[in-house]
C-alpha positions in Angstrom: 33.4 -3.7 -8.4 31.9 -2.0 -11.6 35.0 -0.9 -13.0 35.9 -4.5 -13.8 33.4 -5.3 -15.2 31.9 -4.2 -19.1 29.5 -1.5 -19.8 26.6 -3.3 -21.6 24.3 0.5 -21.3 25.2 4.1 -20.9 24.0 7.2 -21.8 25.0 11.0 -22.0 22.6 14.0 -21.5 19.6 12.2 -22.3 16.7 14.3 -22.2 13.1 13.4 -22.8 11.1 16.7 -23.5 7.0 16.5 -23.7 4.7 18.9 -25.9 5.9 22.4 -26.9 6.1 26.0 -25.4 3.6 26.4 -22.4 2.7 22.6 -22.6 6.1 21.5 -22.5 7.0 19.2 -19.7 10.8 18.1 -19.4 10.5 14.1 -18.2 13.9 13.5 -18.1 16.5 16.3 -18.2 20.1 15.7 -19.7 21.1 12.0 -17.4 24.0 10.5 -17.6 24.4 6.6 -16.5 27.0 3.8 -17.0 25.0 0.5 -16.1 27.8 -2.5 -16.0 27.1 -6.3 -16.6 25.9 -8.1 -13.8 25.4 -5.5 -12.1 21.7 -4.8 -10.0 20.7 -1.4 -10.5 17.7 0.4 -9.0 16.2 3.8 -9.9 14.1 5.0 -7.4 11.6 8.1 -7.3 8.5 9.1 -7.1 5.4 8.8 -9.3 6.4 11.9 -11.7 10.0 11.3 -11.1 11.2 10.4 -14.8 11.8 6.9 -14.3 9.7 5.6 -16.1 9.8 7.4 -19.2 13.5 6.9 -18.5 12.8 3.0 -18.8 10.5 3.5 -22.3 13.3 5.2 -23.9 16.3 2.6 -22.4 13.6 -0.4 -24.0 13.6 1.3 -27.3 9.9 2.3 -27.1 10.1 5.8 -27.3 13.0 8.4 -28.7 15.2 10.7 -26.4 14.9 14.3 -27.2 18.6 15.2 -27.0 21.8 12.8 -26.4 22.9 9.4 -26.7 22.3 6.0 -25.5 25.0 3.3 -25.8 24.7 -0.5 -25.7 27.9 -2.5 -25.2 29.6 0.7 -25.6 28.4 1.3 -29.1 26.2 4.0 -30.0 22.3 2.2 -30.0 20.9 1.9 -33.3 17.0 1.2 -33.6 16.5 3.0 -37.1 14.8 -0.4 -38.5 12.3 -2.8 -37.7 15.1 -5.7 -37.9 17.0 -3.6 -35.8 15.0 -3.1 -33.0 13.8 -7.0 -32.8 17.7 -7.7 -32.4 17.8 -5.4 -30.0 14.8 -6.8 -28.2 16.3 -10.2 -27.7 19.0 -8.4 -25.6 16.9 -6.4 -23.4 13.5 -7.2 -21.9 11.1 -5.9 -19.2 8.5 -7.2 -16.9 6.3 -4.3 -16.3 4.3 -3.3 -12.7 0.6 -3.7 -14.6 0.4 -7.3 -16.2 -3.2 -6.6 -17.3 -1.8 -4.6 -19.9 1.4 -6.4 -20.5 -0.4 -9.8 -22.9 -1.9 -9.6 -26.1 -5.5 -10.8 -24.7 -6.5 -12.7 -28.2 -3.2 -15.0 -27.5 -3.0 -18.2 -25.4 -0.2 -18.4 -23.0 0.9 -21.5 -25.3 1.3 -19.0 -27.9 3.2 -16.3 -25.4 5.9 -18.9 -24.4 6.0 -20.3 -27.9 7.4 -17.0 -29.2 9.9 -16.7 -26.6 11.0 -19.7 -27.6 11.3 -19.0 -31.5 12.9 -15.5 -30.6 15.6 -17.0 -29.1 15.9 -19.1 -32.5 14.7 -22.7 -31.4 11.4 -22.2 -33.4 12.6 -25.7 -35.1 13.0 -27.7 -32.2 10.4 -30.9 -31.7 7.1 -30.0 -30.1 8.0 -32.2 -26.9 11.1 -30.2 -26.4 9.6 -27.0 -26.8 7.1 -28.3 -23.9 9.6 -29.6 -21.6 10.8 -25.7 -22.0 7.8 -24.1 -21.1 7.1 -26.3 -18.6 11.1 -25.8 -17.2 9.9 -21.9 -16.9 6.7 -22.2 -15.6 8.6 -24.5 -12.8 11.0 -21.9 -12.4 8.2 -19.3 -10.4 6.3 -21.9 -9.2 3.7 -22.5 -11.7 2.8 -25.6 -13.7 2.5 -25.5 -17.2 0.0 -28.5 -17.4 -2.7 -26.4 -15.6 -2.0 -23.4 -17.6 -2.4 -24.8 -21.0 -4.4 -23.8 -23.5 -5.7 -20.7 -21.3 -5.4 -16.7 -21.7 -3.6 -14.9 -19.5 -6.7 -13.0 -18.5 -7.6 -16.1 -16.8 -4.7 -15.7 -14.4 -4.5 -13.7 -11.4 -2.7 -10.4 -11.2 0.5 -12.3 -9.4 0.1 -15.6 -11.5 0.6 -12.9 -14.8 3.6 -11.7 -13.1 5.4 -14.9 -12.6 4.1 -15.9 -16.0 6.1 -12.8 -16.8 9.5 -13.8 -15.3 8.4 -17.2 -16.8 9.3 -15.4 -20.3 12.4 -13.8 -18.9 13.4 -17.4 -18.1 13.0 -18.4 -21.9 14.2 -14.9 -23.2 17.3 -14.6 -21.3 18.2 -11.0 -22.0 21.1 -9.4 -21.1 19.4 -6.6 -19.3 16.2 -6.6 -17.8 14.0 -3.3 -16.7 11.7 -4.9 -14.0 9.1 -1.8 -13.3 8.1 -3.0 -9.8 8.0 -6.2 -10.6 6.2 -7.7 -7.1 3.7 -5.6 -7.0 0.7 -8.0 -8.2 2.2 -10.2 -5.5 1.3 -10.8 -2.2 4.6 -10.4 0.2 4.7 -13.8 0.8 6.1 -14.4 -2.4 7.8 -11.2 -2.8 11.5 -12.2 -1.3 10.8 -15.3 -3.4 10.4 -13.7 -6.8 13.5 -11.1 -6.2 15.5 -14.3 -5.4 14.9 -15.7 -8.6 15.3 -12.6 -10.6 18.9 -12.9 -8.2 19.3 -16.4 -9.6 18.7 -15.5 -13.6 21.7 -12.9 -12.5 23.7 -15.5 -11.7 23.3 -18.2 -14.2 22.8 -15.9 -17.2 24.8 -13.0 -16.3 21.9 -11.1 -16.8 21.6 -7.2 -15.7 18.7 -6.3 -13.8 17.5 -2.5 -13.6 14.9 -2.4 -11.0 12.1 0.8 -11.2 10.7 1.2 -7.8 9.8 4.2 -5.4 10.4 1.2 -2.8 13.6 2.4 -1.2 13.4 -0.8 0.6 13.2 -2.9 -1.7 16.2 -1.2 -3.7 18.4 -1.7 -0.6 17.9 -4.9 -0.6 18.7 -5.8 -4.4 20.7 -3.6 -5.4 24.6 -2.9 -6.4 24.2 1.2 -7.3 21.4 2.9 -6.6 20.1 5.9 -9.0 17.3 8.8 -6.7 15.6 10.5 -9.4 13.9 13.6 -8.5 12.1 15.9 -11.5 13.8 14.2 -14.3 17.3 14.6 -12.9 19.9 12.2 -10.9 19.8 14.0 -7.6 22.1 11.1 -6.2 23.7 8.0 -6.8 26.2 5.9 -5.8 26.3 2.1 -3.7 23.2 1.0 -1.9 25.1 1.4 1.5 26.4 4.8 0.5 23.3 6.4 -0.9 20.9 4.8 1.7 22.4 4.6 4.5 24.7 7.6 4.1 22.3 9.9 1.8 23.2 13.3 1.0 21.0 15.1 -0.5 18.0 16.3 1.6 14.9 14.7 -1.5 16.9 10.7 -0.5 17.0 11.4 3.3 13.1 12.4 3.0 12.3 9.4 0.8 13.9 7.5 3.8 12.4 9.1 6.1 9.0 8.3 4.4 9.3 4.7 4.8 7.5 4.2 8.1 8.9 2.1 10.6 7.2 -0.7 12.8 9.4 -0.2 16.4 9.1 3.9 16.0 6.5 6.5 16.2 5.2 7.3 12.5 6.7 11.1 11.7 3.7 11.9 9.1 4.9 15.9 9.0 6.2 15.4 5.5 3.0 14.1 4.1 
């Protein structure tokens, strides 16, 4: 199914390398990755894994050690400012602690306002850019009217996570790195947010990479499946054939970790 479809991000023996001599810790050790349009990904590993210093250096926010990283098959260039904002508009990410994620001095006005202008309608009449905001804040089941002229500190954990996907709505990248992206929200809502992240696939074309050490959750999402283990791609391949077919012995344990309701809980590998 990938093959007919176009790269949009690659990469060849990335590396990520922290501190030096006795300090040094290798995060991500020489990866290689072809990520297709459209297509769901999910990296899945542990906390220590790599995967998320993996998704800092895809966004642009930090710099690989060694090798390359492609977008749209050319080699990624982020040696300006201008640069990376361009870049930006093509790649976004909705991160697992939303606390963190807003500016706290800025009003979610402001937040969806500068979505808005990124995406170059900073022009349009004030009513339209409302009927926008409120459009997005529909979209994951918010209304704009009540969030008006609030922070985003004023919102619970879940409500700044669809307010979140609320910018994704307005951004609408071409990739987006969601690092566990439901887990503010109660599960409920869960199956409802990943259906909607499903539905800006489909009307944008938009490719979502999931982070998660929810092997669950990435069989229920995803196209290709990426198990990272200590920095390195232990095993990949399609969700069926890497989850329920694993090889190697650190995916069958992640599986195996993943307690079941109708069996007896095997805790031996705690």
């Amino acid at each position: 199914m990938a093959a007919e479809r176009k790269l949009c991000l690659s990469g060849k023996g990335v590396t990520k390398v922290f501190g030096l001599g006795r300090n040094k810790t290798v995060a991500v050790d020489n990866v290689d990755f072809n990520f297709y349009e459209g297509e769901v990904i999910s990296l899945v590993g542990e906390s220590g894994s790599g995967k998320t210093t993996l998704a800092k250096m895809l966004l642009g926010l930090i710099n690989p050690t060694e090798g390359e990283i492609y977008f749209q098959g050319e080699k990624r260039d982020l040696s300006s400012h201008r640069k990376k904002k361009e870049y930006w508009k093509s790649i976004q990410a909705i991160f697992q602690d939303p606390f963190s994620s807003f500016n706290i001095f800025n009003k979610i006005d402001t937040v969806l306002l500068d979505c808005i202008r990124m995406r170059g309608g900073g022009g349009l009449p004030y009513e339209q850019k409302v009927a926008m905001m409120t459009e997005a804040c529909s979209f994951v089941n918010l209304k704009f009217a009540e969030l008006t002229n609030k922070y985003p500190f004023e919102l619970s954990g879940g409500q700044q996570q669809r307010l979140m996907i609320a910018r994704i709505f307005l951004l609408k990248p071409k990739i987006l790195l969601a690092d566990e992206p439901t887990s503010m929200i109660d599960a409920c809502s869960r199956a409802t947010i990943l259906d909607m992240l499903m539905q800006l696939r489909d009307e944008i074309g938009m490719t979502p990479i999931f982070i998660t050490h929810d092997i669950g959750l990435a069989y229920y999402v995803s196209d290709t499946v990426y198990i990272m283990e200590k920095g390195k791609f232990v095993e990949s391949g399609s969700a069926d054939e890497v989850i329920l077919r694993p090889k190697g012995a650190y995916t069958k344990r992640l599986i195996n970790d993943v307690p079941k309701i109708y069996e007896e809980w095997d805790l031996s590998t705690v």
